[in-house]
C-alpha positions as CSV (number, residue, x, y, z in Angstrom):
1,X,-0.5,-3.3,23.1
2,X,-1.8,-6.9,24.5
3,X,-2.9,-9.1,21.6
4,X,-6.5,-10.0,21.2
5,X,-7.4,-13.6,21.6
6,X,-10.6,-13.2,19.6
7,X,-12.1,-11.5,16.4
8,X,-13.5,-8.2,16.3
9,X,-17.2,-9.0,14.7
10,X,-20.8,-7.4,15.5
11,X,-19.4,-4.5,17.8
12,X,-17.6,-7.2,19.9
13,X,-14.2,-9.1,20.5
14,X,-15.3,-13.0,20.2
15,X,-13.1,-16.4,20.0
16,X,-12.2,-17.7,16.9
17,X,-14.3,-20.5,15.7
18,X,-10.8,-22.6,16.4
19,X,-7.7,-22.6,18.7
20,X,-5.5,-22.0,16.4
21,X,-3.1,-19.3,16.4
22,X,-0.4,-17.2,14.3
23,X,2.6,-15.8,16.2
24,X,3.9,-12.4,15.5
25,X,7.3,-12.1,15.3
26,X,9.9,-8.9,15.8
27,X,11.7,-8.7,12.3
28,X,14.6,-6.9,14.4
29,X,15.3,-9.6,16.6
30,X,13.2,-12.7,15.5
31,X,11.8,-12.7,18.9
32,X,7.4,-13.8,19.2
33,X,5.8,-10.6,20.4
34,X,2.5,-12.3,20.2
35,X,-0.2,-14.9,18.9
36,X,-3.2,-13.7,17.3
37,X,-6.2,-15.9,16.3
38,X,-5.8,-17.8,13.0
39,X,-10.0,-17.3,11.2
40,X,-11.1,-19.5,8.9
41,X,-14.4,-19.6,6.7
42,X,-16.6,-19.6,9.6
43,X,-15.3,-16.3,11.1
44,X,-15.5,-14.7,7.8
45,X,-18.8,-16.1,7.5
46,X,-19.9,-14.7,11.0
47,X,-18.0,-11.1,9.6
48,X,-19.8,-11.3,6.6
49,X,-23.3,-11.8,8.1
50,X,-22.7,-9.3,11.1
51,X,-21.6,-6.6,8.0
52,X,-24.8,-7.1,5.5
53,X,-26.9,-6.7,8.7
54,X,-25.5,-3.4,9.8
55,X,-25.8,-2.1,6.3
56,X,-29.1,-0.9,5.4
57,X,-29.0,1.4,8.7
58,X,-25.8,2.5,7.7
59,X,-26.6,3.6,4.2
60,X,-29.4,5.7,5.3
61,X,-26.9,7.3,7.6
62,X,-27.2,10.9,6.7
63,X,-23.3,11.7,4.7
64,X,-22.7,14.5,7.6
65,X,-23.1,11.6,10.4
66,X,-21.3,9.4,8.8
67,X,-18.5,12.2,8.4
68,X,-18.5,13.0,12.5
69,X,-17.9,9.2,13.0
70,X,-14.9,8.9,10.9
71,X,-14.0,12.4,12.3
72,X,-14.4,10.3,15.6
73,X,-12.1,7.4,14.2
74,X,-9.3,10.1,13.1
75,X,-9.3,11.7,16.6
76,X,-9.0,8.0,17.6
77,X,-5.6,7.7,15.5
78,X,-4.2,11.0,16.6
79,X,-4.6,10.0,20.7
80,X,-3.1,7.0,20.4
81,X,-0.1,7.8,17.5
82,X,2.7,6.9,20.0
83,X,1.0,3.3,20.6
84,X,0.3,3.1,16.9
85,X,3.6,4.1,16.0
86,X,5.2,1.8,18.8
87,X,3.4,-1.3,17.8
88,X,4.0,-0.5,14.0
89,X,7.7,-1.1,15.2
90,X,7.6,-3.9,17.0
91,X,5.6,-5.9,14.2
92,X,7.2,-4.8,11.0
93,X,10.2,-3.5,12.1
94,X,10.2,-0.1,10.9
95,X,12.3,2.5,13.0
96,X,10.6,4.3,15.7
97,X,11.2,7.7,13.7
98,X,9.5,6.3,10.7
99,X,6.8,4.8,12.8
100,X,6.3,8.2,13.7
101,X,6.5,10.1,10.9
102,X,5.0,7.8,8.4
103,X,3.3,5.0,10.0
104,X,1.1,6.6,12.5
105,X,0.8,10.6,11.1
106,X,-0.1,10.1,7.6
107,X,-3.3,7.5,8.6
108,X,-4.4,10.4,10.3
109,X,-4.2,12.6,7.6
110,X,-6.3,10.1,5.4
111,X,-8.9,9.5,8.0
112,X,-9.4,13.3,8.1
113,X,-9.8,13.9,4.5
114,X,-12.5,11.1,4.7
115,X,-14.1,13.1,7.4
116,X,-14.7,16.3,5.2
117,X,-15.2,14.6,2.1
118,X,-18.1,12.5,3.2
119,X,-19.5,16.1,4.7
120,X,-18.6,17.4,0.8
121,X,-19.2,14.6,-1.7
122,X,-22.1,15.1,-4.1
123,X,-23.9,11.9,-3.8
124,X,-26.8,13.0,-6.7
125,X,-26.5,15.0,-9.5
126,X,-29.0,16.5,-12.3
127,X,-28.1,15.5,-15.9
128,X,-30.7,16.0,-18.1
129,X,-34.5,15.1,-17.4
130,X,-32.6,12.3,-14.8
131,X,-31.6,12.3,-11.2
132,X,-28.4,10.0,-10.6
133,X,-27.6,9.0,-7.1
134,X,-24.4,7.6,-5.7
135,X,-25.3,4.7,-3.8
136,X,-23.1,2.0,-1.5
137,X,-21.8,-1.1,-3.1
138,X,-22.7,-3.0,-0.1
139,X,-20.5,-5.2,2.1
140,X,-16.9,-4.7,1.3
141,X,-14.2,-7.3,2.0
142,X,-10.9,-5.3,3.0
143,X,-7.8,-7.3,2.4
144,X,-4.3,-5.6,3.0
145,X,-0.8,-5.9,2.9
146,X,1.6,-5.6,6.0
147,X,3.9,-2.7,4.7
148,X,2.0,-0.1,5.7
149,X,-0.3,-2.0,7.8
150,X,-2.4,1.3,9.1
151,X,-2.2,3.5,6.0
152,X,-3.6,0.3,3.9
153,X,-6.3,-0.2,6.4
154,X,-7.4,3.5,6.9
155,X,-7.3,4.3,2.5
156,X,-9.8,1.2,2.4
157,X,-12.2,1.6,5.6
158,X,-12.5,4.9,6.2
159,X,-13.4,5.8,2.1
160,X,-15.7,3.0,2.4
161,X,-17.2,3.9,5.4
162,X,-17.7,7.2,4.0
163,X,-19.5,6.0,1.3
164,X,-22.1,4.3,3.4
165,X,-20.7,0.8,3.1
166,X,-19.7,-1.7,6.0
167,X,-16.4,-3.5,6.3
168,X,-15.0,-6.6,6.7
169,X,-11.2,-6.4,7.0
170,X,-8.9,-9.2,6.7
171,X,-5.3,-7.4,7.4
172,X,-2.2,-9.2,6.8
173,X,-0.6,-12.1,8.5
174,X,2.5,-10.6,9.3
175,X,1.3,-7.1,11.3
176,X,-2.0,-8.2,13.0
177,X,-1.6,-6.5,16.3
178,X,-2.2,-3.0,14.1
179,X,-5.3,-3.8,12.9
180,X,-6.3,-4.6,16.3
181,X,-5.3,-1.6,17.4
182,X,-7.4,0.1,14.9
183,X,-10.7,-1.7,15.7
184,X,-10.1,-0.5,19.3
185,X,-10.2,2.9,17.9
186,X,-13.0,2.1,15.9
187,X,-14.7,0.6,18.9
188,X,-14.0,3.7,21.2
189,X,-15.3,6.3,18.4
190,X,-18.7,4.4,19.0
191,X,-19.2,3.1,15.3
192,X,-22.5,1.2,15.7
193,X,-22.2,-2.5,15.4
194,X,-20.8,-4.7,12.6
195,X,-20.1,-1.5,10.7
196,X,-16.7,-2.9,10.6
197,X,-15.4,-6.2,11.5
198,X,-11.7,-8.0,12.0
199,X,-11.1,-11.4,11.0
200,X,-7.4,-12.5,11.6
201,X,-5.9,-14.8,9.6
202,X,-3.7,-16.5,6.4
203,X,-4.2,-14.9,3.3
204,X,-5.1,-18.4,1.6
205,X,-7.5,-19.4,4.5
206,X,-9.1,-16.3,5.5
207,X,-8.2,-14.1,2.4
208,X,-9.7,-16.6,0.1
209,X,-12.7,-16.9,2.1
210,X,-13.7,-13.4,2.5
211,X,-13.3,-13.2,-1.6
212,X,-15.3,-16.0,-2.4
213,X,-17.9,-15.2,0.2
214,X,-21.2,-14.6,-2.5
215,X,-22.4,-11.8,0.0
216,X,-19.4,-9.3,-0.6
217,X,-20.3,-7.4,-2.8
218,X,-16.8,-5.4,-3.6
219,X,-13.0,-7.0,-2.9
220,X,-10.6,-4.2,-2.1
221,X,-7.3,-5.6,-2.3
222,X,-3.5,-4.5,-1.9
223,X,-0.4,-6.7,-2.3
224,X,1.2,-9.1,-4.5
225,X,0.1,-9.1,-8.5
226,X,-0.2,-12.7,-8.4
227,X,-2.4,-13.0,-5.3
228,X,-4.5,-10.2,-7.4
229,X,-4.9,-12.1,-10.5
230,X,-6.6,-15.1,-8.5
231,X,-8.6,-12.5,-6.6
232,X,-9.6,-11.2,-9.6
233,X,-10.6,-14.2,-11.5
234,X,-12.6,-15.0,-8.4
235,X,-14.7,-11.7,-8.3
236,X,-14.6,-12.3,-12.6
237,X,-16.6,-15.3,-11.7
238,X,-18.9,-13.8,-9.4
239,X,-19.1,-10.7,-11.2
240,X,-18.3,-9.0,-8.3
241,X,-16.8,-5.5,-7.8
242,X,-13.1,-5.7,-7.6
243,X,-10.1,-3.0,-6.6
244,X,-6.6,-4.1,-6.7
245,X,-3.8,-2.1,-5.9
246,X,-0.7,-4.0,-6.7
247,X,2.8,-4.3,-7.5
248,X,5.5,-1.9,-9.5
249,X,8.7,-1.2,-10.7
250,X,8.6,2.7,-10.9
251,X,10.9,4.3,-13.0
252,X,12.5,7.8,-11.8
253,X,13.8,9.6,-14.6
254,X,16.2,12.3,-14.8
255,X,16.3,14.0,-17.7
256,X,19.8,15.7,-18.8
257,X,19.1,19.2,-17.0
258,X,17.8,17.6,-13.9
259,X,19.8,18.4,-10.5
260,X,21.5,15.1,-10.7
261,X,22.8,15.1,-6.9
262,X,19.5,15.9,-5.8
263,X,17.8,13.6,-8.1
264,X,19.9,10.8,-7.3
265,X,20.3,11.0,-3.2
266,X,16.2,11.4,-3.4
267,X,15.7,8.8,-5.5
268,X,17.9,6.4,-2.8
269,X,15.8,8.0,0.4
270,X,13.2,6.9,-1.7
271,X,13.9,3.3,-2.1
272,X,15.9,2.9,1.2
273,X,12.7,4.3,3.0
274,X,10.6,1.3,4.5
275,X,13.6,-0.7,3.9
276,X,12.1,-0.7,-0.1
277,X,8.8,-2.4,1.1
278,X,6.5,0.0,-0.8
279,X,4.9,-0.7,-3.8
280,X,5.4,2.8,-5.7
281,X,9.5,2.9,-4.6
282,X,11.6,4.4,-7.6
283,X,13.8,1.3,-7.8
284,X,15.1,1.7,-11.3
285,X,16.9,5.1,-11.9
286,X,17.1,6.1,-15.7
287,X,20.3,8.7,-16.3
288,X,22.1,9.7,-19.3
289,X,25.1,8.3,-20.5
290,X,27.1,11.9,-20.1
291,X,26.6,11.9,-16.2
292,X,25.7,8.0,-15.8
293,X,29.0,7.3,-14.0
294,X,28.6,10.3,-12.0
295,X,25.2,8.7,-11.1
296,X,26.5,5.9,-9.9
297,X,29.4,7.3,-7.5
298,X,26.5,9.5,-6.4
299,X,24.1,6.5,-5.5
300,X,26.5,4.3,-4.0
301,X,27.6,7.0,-1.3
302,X,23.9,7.9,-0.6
303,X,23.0,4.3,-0.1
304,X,26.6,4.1,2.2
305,X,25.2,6.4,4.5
306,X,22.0,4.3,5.4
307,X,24.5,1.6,6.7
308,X,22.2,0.7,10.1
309,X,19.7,3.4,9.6
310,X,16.7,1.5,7.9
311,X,15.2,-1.3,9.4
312,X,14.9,-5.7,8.4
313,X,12.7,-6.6,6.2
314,X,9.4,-7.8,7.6
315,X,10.3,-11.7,7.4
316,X,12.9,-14.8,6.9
317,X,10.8,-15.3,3.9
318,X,11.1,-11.6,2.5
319,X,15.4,-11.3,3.6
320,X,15.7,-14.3,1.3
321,X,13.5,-13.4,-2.0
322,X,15.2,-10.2,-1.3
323,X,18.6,-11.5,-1.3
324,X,18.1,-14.2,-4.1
325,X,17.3,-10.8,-6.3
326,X,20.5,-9.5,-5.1
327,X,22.6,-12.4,-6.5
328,X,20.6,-12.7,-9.7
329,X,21.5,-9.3,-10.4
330,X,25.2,-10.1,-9.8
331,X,24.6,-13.9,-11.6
332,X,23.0,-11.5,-14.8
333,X,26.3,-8.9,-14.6
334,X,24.8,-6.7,-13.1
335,X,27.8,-4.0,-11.2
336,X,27.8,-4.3,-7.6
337,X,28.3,-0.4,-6.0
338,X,27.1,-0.9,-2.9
339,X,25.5,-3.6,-0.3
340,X,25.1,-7.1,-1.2
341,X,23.5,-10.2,-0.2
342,X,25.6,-10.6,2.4
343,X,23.6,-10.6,6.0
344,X,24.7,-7.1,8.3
345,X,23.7,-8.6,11.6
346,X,23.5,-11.9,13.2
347,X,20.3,-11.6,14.2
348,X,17.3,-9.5,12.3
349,X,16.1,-10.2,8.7
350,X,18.5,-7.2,7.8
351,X,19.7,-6.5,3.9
352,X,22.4,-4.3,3.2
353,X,21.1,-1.3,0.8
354,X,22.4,-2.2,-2.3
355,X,23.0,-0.2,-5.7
356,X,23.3,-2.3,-8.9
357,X,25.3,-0.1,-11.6
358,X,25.3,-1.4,-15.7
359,X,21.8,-2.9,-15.3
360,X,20.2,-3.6,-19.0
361,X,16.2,-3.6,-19.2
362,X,15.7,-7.3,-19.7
363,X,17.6,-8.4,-16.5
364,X,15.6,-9.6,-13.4
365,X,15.9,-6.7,-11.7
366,X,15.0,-4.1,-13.7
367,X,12.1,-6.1,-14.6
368,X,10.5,-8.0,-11.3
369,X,9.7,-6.4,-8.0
370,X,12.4,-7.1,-5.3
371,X,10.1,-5.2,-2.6
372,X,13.8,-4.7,-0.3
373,X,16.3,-1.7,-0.5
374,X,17.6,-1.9,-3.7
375,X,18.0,0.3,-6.4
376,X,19.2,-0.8,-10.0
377,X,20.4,2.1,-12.3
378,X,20.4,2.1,-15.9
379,X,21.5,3.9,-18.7
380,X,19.7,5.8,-21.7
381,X,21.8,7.4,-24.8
382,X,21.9,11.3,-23.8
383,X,19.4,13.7,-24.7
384,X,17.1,10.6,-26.6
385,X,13.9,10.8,-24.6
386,X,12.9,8.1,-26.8
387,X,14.9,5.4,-25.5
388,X,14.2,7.1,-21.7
389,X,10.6,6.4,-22.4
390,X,10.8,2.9,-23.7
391,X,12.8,1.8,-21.1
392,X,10.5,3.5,-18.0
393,X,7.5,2.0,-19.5
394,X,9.2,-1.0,-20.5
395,X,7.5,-3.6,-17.8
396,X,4.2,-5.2,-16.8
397,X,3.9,-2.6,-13.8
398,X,2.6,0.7,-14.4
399,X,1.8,2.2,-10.7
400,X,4.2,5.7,-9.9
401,X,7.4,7.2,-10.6
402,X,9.2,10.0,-10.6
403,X,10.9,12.7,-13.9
404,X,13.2,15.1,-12.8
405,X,14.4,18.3,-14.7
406,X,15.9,22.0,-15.1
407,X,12.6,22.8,-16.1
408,X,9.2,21.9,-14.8
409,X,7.1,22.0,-17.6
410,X,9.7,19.7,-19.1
411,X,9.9,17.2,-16.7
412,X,5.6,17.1,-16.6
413,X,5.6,16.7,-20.9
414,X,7.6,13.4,-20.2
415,X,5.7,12.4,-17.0
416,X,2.9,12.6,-19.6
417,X,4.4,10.1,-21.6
418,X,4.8,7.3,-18.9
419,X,2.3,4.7,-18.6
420,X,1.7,5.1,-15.1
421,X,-0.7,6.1,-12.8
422,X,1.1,8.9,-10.4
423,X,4.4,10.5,-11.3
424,X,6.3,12.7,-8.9
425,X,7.6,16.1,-10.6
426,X,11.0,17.4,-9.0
427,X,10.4,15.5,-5.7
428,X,6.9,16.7,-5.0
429,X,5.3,16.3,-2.4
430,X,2.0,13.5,-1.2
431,X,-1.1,14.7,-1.5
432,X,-3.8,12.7,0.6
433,X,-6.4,13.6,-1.7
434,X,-4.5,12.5,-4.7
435,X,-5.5,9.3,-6.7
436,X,-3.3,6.5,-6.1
437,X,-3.1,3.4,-8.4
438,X,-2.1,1.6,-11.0
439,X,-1.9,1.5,-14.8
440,X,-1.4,-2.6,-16.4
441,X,-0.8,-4.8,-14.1
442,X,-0.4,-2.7,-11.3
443,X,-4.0,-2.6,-10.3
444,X,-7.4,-1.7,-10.9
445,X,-9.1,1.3,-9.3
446,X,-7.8,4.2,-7.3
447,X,-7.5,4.7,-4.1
448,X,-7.1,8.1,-1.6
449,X,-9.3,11.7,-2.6
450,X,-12.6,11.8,-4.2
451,X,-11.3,9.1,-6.3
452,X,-10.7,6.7,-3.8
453,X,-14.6,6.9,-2.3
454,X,-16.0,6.5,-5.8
455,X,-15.1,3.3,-5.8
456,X,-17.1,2.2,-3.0
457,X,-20.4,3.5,-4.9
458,X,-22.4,2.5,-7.2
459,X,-24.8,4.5,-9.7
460,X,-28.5,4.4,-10.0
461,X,-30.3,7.0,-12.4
462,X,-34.1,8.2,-12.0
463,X,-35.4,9.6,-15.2
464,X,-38.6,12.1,-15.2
């Protein structure tokens, strides 16, 4: 797709209240693919304004319109998938067959549960001698990460949307050109004017702006813990609504009668998938001492066989955070088994998929997210579930993982135990109408399902 030169605001593309530009580069070959416009405070401003006027009009929206338009917005994704999926590439790097399968398909599954749950969703309720109603927050100030730049977008619009809300969305830096692709879609579905509105732009210009501004009334927000502290402290201040989906270090756990090749070469895909740019990634890999060396051999020939299958990282700046974790864990004696910080390619903010063996819970890696394809493994005295458990909920993150054993009902009795908000049982499978967050400081609020539209609403109750 052709960049934009303007913002999306009020039902309309418009110039940027400056010049100024941010270029989009190709991780895979460092080439400018693009410049979108850079916003400041008086775009968001403009956003902001267009947003609180389309609101009252779109609260009284009956729930079954507003459940055709974002019916409208999912056909949208599915038409143009290819595009999505192509442009998804060229901006963040992912390859095409990921684009495809991840990228553009599982927006589309999102956007459709929306669809039927705004149909679905009981917005009053008796209780008592009192009616309570489920009302809009208001104007809702979308700020999202770049890696899944449509799947973000889609789990924060199209729930708020549904709730009767309007949308200002501020997407990341780094992958622009799919959210402009997006309001396209949103344009074509016919969503009346300033419903939702695009403001590109840097996180500490434009971000900033749309989370101070006093007339948004909720800040969803997904990305770094640190950027969601100061967002928080902001909407503290303002006592404004606030939901923050943030950063982890899950744990996947396999017990001693786990499937250990199976638990081990899906806990790699796991990791290497996205090139280990998602926030819930299984990046520390708990297995007894009996079969830890087996482990080990196992994870370094999974991660051998990703060679040039995954794709860079999305930045210069992300290859060498990534790679600076790489040689702490070696500086901390950590066991190289496989990769290194050692570039693949000449050109491309590659990293090498790397598996760090005889990693103790107090190094950096088992404790700080590296957000790149590695995978630390550590050990845990056999059959003590004890010192399993410490050690999985034994950091500041608390967002997903993963418990693996013979048994099911086994392996969920220890997921029970973990401080964290989703756990995957035996490799199961997403659910789109699952909640998705985090427990500590791995977020605030849920996201996705029935779950993930509450938070867009607010309570009033009528007693008689």
């Amino acid at each position: 797709m052709k960049a934009h030169d303007g913002m999306y605001i009020a039902g309309a593309w418009r110039p940027a209240a400056t010049g100024d530009t941010i270029p989009v580069v190709n991780p895979a070959d460092e080439q400018v693919i693009a410049h979108v416009p850079a916003g400041g405070a008086q775009d968001v401003d403009a956003a902001v304004r267009a947003a609180r006027t389309a609101f009252p009009a779109w609260a009284a929206t009956p729930p079954a319109e507003r459940a055709a338009t974002i019916g409208a917005v999912r056909d949208g994704l599915a038409a143009r998938k290819d595009e999505i999926a192509g442009t998804v590439t060229a901006e963040l790097g992912a390859p095409p067959a990921f684009s495809q399968a991840v990228h553009a398909a599982v927006p589309i599954l999102v956007a459709g549960s929306y669809a039927e749950l705004a149909a679905t969703y009981s917005f009053e309720e008796r209780v008592g001698n009192s009616t309570v109603y489920a009302e809009p927050v208001g104007v809702v100030g979308a700020i999202t990460p770049w890696n899944y730049p449509l799947h973000q977008i889609v789990a924060k619009v199209a729930p708020a949307l549904a709730a009767g809300c309007t949308v200002v969305l501020k997407p990341a830096e780094n992958t622009p050109l799919t959210a402009q692709l997006f309001a396209e879609i949103v344009h074509d579905a016919g969503l009346p004017a300033g419903m939702f509105n695009l403001v590109t732009g840097l996180g500490p210009v434009a971000g900033q702006a749309l989370a101070e501004h006093e007339d948004v009334d909720l800040v969803s927000f997904t990305g770094s813990t640190a950027v969601g502290k100061q967002i928080g402290a902001v909407a503290g201040a303002a006592v404004k609504r606030v939901a923050l989906e943030l950063g982890g270090k899950s744990a996947n756990v396999i017990l001693p009668s786990a499937d250990l090749a199976k638990a081990v070469n899906v806990g790699v895909a796991n990791v290497m998938a996205n090139s280990g740019q998602t926030c819930s990634a299984w990046t520390r890999m708990l297995v007894d001492a009996a079969r830890y060396d087996e482990a080990v051999e196992l994870a370094g020939a999974a991660a051998a066989k990703y060679g040039d299958r995954i794709g860079p990282v999305v930045s210069e700046r992300q290859r060498a955070r990534v790679r600076g974790y790489i040689e702490r864990g070696i500086e901390e004696g950590a066991r190289l088994v496989a990769g290194g910080p050692d570039a693949p390619r000449d050109r491309g903010y590659y990293v090498r998929p790397t598996v760090f063996a005889d990693v103790t819970p107090d190094m950096t890696v088992a404790q700080e997210e590296i957000f790149g394809p590695v995978v630390s493994l550590l050990r845990y005295e056999d059959e003590d579930e004890d010192e399993a458990e410490a050690i999985a909920n034994g950091t500041v993150y608390g967002l997903a993982g993963a418990v693996w054993a013979g048994d099911e009902a086994e392996a969920a009795a220890f997921a029970r135990r973990l401080h964290t908000g989703q756990v995957d049982i035996n490799g199961g499978s997403f659910n789109p109408l699952a909640p998705f967050g985090g427990y500590k400081q791995s977020g605030v609020g849920r996201e996705l399902g029935a779950h993930g539209l509450a938070e867009y609403l607010q309570t009033k109750s009528l007693q008689f």
